[in-house]
C-alpha positions as CSV (number, residue, x, y, z in Angstrom):
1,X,72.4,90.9,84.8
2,X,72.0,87.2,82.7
3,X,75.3,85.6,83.4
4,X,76.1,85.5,79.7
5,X,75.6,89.2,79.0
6,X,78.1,90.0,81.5
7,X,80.2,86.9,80.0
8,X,80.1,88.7,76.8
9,X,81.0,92.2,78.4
10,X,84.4,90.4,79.4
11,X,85.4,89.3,75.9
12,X,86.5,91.2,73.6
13,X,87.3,90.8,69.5
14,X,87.4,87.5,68.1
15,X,86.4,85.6,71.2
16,X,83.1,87.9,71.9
17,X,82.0,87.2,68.4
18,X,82.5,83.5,68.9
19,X,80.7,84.0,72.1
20,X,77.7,85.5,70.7
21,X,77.2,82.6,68.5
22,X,78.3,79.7,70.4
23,X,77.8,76.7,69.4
24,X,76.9,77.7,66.1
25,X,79.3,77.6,63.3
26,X,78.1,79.5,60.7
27,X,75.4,82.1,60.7
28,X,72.9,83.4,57.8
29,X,73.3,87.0,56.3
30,X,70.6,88.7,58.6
31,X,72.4,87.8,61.5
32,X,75.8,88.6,60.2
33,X,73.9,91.8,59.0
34,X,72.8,92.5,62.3
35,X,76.4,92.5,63.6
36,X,77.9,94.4,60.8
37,X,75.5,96.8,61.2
38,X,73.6,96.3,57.8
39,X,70.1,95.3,56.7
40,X,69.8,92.1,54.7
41,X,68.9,93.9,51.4
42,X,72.9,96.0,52.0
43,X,74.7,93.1,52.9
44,X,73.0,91.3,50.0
45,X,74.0,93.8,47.5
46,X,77.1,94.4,48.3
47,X,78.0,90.7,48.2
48,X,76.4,90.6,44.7
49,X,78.6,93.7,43.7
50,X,81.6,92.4,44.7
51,X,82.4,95.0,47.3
52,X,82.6,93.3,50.6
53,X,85.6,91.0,51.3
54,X,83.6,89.0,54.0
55,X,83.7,85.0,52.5
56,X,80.4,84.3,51.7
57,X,79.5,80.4,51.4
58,X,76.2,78.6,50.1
59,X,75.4,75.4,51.5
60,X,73.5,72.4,49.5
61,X,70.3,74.7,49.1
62,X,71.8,77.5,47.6
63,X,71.8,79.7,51.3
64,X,74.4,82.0,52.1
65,X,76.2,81.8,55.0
66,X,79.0,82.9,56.7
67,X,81.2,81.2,59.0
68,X,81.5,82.5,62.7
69,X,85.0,82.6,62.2
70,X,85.2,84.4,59.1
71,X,83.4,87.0,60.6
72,X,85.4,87.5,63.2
73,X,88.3,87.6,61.1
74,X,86.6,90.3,59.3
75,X,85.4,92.6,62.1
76,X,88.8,92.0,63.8
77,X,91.7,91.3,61.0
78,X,94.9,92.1,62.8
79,X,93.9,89.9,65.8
80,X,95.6,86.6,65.6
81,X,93.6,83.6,66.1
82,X,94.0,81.2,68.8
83,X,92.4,78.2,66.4
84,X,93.9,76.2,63.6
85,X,92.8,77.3,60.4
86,X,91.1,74.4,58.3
87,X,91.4,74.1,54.4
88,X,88.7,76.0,52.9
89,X,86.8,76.3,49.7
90,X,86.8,78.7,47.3
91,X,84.7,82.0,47.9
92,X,81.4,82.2,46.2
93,X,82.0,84.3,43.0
94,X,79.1,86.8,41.9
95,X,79.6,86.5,38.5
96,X,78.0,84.3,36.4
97,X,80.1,83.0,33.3
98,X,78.7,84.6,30.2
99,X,78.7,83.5,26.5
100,X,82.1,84.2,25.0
101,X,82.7,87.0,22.1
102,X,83.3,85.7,18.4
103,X,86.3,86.3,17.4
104,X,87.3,88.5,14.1
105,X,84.1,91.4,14.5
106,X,80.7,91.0,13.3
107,X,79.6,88.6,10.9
């Protein structure tokens, strides 16, 4: 057996995620797919619908990502963490500002 495999089957929760994508920090939404056991397409969707909680970011480009942390915060929330939290930026909303209504009815 490949000494990280059985590295891996040692850890558990936060620290196995970690593990798995060591020394990334962040990780696209096919591979976080992959571990939440959802296709890109489902993962996409939901994201777009507002019904997943995961913190999806987008870097300069406009690709979503997701940080190795957050996701293990996500698959694992009553763990505590072992690492200092940093300051972080606002989640990625998926709605898109519309026009505003006219006040009074129709003209």
């Amino acid at each position: 057996m490949n000494s990280i495999t059985s590295d891996l089957l040692e850890l558990s929760g936060r620290a196995r995620i970690r593990a798995m994508f060591h020394p990334k920090q962040r990780v696209g939404l096919i591979a976080a797919g992959k571990v939440l056991g959802k296709s890109y397409p489902q993962l996409h969707r939901r994201i777009q619908q507002g019904k997943l909680s995961l913190r999806v970011q987008k870097d300069e480009f406009g690709q979503m990502f997701v940080a190795v942390d957050d996701l293990a915060a996500y698959l694992y929330p009553n763990e505590q963490s072992s690492q200092p939290s940093l300051p972080s930026s606002p989640p990625v909303s998926p709605k898109r500002p519309g026009r505003p209504r006219k006040e009074g009815g129709v003209r």
